[in-house]
Each structure stands twice: as structure tokens, then as C-alpha cells.
C-alpha positions as CSV (number, residue, x, y, z in Angstrom):
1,X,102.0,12.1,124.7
2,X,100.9,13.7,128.1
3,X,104.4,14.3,128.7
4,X,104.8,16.6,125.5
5,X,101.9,18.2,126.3
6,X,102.9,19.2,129.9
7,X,106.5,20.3,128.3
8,X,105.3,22.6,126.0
9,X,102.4,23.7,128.7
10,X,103.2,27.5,129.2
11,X,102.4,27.4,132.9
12,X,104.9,24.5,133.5
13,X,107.6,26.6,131.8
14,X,108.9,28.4,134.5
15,X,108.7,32.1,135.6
16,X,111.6,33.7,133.2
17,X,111.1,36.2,131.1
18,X,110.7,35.9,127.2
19,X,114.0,37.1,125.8
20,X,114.4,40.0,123.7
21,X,113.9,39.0,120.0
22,X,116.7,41.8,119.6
23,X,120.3,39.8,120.1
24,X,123.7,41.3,120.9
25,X,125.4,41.4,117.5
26,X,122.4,41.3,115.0
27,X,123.5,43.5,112.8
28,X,127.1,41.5,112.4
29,X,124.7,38.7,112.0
30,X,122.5,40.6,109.2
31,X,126.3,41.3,107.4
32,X,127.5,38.5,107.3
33,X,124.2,36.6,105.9
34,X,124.0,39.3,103.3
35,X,128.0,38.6,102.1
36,X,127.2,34.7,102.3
37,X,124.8,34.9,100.0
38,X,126.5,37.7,97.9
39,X,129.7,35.3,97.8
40,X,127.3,32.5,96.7
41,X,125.9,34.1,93.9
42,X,129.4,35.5,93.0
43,X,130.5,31.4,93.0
44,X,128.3,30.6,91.0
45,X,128.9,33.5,88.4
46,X,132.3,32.0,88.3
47,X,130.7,28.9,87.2
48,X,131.1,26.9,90.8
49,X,134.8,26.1,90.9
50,X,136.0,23.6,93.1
51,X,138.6,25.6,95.9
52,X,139.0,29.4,97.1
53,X,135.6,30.0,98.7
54,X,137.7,33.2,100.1
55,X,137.8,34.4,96.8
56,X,134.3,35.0,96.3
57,X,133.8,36.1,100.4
58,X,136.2,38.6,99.9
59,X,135.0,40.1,97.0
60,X,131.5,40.1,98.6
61,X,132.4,42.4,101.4
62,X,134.4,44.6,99.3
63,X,131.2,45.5,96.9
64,X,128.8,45.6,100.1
65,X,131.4,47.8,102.0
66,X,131.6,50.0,98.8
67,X,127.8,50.0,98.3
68,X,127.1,51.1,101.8
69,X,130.0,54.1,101.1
């Protein structure tokens, strides 16, 4: 257990700075988490077929791209 301990000891960690909690890209990220779960609830409108999950992630940026017009 002394081992964990020392790992996870913040003086042990090294010297680096913290990184920015900010990423490159984070709005693409925010996107395309809010047209996943847009296409999911769109699937399962359609009753959860089996097949064409493009269907639904198409359709999903199309109304968020209009809704942001």
C-alpha cells in the first residue's frame, strides 16, 4: 500500500505543470456528444431498429445545424 501512497503523493509527481482543463477541439467534442445523444433518442423514436445507425446520426446533425441557424 506504501507504494500507492507514494504514486499518488503530489510531491513525488514531478515538476510539470497541471494541464489546461481547456483541450484543443472541445467544442467538436461538445458537438459531437450532443448529436450522439440526439441520434440515440432519434433510434429509439424509431423504435431501435437493428442496422443504419447513420440514419439517425445524420438526421441529428441536420436538426442541431438547423437549430443553431
Amino acid at each position: 500500500m506504501a507504494s500507492r501512497a507514494t504514486a499518488l503523493d503530489p510531491k513525488s509527481a514531478g515538476t510539470k505543470e497541471p494541464k489546461s482543463s481547456i483541450q484543443p477541439g472541445a467544442a467538436e467534442n461538445s458537438t459531437e456528444a450532443q448529436i450522439a445523444m440526439l441520434a440515440y433518442q432519434l433510434w429509439q423514436e424509431r423504435g431501435c431498429p437493428i442496422g443504419s445507425p447513420e440514419e439517425d446520426w445524420l438526421r441529428a446533425e441536420s436538426e442541431l445545424k438547423s437549430r443553431s441557424q
